[in-house]
C-alpha positions as CSV (number, residue, x, y, z in Angstrom):
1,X,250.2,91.6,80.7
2,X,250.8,88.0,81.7
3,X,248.7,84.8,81.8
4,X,246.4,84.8,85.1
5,X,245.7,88.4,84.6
6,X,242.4,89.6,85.3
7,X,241.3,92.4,82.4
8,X,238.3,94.4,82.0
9,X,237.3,93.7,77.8
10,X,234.7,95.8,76.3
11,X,232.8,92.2,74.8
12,X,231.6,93.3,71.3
13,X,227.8,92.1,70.9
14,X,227.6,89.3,68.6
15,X,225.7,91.8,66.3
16,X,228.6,94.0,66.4
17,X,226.2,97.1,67.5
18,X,227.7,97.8,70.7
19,X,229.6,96.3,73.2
20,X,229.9,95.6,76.9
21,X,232.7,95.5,79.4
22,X,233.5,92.2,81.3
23,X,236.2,91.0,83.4
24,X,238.2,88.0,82.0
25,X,241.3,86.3,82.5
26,X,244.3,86.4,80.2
27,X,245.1,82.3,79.1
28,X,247.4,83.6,76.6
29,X,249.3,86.1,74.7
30,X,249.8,86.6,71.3
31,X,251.7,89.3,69.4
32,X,247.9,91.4,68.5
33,X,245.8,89.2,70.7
34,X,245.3,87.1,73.8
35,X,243.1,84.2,74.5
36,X,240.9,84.8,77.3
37,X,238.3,83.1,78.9
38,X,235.3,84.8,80.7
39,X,234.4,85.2,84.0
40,X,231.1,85.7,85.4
41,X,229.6,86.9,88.9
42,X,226.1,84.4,88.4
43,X,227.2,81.3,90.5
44,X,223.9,79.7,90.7
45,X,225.0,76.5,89.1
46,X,228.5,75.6,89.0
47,X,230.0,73.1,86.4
48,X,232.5,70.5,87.2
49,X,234.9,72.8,84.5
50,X,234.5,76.3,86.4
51,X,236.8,77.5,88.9
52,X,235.4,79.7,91.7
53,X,237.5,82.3,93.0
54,X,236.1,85.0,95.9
55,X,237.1,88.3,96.0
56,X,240.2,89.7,97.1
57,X,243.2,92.6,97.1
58,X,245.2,90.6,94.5
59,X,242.0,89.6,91.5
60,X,240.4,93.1,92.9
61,X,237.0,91.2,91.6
62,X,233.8,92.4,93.6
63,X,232.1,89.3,94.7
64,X,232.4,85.5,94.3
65,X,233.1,84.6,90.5
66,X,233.5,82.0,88.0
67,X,236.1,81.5,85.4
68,X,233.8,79.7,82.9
69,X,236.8,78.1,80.9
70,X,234.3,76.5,78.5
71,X,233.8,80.4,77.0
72,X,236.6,81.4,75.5
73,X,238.0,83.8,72.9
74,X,240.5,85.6,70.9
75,X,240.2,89.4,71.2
76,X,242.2,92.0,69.8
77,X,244.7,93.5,72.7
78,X,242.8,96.8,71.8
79,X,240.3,95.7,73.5
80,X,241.7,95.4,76.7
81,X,240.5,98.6,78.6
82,X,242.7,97.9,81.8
83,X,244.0,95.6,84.6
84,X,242.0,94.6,87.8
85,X,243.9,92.2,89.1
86,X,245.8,88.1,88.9
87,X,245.5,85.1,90.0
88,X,247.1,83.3,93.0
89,X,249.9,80.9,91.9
90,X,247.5,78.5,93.5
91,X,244.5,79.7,91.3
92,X,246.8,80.0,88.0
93,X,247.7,76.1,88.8
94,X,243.5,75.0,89.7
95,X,242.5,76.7,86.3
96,X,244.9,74.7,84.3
97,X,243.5,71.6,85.8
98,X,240.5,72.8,84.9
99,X,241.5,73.9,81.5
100,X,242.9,70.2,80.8
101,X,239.5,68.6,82.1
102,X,237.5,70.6,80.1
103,X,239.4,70.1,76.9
104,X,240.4,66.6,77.7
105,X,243.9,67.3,77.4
């Protein structure tokens, strides 16, 4: 697992009763965890801090998605259910640029 990796997590509701997977992408990885940040097919209204990436062979995502860098979390590497895909070098470099505007580093 490296950083640009795009996972399927199974999300646990925020009641704890169930859970959901998602795709996200891996921003970081810790010893039992990562840091990951979600990413969503619903594009209706893109924020300045969201990067858009289409579909293709290397992400293996479905249709045109946003990394929504502002919804991010630490999950347990357990939860990890497998690999879809990466990033681009060029993508991995657009989402830290993104990452730095949105945390005003």
């Amino acid at each position: 697992m490296n950083k640009g990796d795009i996972v399927l997590v199974s999300f646990p509701f925020t009641n704890l009763k169930g859970s959901k997977r998602r795709p996200a992408v891996i921003l970081y990885i810790g010893k039992m965890d990562v840091v990951a940040a979600f990413i969503t097919s619903r594009i209706a209204k893109i924020s300045s801090f969201e990067l858009l990436i289409n579909p293709s062979e290397t992400n293996r995502l479905k249709k045109p998605s946003l990394i929504k860098t502002t919804k991010i979390c630490t999950l347990d590497k357990n939860l990890i259910v497998g690999k879809l895909g990466e990033l681009t070098e060029r993508e991995k470099e657009q989402l830290n640029t993104k990452l730095k505007e949105a945390f005003a580093l």
